[in-house]
C-alpha positions as CSV (number, residue, x, y, z in Angstrom):
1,X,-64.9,-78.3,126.4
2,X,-64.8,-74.8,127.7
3,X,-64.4,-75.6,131.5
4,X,-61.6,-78.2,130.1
5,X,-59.7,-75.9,128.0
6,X,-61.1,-72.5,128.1
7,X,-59.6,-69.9,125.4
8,X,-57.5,-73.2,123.9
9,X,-60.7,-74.7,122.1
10,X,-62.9,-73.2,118.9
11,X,-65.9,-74.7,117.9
12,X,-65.2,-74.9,113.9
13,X,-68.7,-77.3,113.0
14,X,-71.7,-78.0,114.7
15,X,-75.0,-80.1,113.7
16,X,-78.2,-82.2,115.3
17,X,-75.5,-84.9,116.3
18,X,-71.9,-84.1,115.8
19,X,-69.3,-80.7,116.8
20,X,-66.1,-80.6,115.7
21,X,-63.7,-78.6,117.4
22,X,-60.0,-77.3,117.0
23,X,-58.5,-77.9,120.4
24,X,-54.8,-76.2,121.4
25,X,-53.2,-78.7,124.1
26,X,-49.8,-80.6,124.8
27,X,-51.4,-84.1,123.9
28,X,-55.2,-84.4,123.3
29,X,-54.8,-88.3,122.9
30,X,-53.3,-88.2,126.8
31,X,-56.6,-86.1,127.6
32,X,-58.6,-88.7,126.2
33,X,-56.9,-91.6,127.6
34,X,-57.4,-89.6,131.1
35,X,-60.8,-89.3,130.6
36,X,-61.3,-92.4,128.7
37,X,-65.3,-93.2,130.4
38,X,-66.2,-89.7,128.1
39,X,-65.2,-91.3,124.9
40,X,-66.0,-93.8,122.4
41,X,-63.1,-95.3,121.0
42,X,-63.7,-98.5,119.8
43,X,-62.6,-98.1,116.7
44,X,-59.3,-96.9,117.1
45,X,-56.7,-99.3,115.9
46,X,-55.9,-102.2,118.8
47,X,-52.3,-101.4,118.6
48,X,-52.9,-97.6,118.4
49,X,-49.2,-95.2,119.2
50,X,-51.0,-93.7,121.8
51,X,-52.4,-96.4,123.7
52,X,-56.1,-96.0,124.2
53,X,-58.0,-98.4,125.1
54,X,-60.9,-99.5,123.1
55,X,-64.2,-99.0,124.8
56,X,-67.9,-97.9,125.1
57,X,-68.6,-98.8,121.7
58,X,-71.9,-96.9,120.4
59,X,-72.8,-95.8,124.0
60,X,-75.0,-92.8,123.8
61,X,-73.8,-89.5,124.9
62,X,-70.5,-90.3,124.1
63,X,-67.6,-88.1,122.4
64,X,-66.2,-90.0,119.1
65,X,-63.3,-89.1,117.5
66,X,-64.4,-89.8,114.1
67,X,-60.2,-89.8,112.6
68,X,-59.2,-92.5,115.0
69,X,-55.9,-90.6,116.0
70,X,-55.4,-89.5,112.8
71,X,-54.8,-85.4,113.0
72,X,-57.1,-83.4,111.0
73,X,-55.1,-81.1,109.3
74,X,-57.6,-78.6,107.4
75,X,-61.4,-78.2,107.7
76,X,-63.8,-75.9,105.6
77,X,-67.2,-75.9,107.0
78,X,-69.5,-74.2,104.4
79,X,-73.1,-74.8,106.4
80,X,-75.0,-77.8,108.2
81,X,-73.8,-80.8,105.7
82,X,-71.5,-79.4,103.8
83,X,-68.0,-79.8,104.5
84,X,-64.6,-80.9,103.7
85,X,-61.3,-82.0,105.8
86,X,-58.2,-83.0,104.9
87,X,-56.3,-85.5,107.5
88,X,-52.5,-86.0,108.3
89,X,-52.4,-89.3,106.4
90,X,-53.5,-86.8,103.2
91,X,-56.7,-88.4,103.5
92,X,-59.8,-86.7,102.0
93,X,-63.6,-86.5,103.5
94,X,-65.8,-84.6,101.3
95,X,-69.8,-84.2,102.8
96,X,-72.3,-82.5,100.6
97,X,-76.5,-83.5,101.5
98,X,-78.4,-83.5,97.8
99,X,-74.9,-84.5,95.5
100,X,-74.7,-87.2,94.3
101,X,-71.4,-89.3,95.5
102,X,-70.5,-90.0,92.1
103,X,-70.6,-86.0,91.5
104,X,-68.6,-85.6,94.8
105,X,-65.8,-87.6,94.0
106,X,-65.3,-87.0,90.4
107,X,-66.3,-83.2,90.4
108,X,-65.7,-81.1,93.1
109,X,-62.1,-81.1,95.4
110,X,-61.2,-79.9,98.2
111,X,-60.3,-76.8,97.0
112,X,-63.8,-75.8,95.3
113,X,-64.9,-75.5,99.3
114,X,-61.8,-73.4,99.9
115,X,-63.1,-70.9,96.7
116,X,-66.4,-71.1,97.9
117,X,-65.8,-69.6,101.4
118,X,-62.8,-67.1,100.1
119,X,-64.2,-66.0,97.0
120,X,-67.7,-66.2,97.9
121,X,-68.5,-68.1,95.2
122,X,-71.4,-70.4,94.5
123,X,-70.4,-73.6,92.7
124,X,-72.9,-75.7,90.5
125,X,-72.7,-79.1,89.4
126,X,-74.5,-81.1,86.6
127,X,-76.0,-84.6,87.2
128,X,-77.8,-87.0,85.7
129,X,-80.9,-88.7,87.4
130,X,-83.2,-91.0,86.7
131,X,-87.2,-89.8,87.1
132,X,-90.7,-91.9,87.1
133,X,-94.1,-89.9,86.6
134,X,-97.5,-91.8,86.3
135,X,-95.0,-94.8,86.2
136,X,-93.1,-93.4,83.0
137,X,-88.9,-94.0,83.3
138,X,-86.8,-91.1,82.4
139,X,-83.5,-89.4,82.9
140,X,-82.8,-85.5,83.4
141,X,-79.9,-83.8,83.6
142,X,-80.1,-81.3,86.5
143,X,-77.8,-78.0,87.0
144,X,-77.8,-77.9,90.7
145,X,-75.8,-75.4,93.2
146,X,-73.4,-77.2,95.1
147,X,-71.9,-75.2,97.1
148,X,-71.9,-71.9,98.7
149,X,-71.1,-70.5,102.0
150,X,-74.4,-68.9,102.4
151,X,-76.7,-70.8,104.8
152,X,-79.8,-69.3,104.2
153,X,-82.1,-71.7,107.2
């Protein structure tokens, strides 16, 4: 991405399989459609405004862009697996490893990541689970911490 767009690019997330990056071009959809055998994008719409092509579906190795054409418009990366963007369509992708998804759609909004990097705040959440020892069925409510901008691995 450097040699492509040197000072223009800014690696905002990284993990085991994924990067997201905030690129500054004229038309990163015409880049991809240039360079369409480095992508995977069959799942863009068939009838997408920008006219690429649909191909190399789950081929290894390839670059995904996971929006489809639709433009991120905010991201908050916290740490590994915990992170939140907003898209153009005001769409709303919440990821948080060890929440529950129940938790993570009723409880905790786009803005808690925005307080947790800012304010430096640590933000817990309560959940109920649902527990078996020596084959004995109970429930426990949990206080966990849910998010905080300190990655301590």
């Amino acid at each position: 991405m450097k040699a492509c767009y040197g000072e223009n690019v800014k690696l905002l997330y990284t993990d085991t399989d994924s990067f997201i990056y905030d690129v500054k071009c004229n038309d990163i959809y015409n880049d991809i459609k240039n360079d369409i055998n480095l992508f995977d994008t069959s799942e863009y719409p068939t009838d997408n405004i920008y006219g690429i092509p649909r191909k190399n579906k789950k081929v290894l190795g390839k670059m995904k862009d996971e929006n489809c054409g639709k433009v991120m418009t905010e991201f908050i990366g916290l740490r590994s697996k915990m992170y939140s963007f907003k898209v153009e369509d005001c769409h709303l992708i919440k990821k948080l490893k060890g929440v529950k998804k129940s938790t993570l759609e009723k409880k905790i909004d786009f803005e808690d990541y925005r307080r947790c990097l800012l304010e430096d705040i640590n933000l817990y959440s309560s959940m109920n689970l649902i527990r078996s020892v020596n084959h004995d069925i109970y429930t426990v409510t949990l206080n966990k911490l849910a998010l905080s901008a300190l990655d301590e691995k």
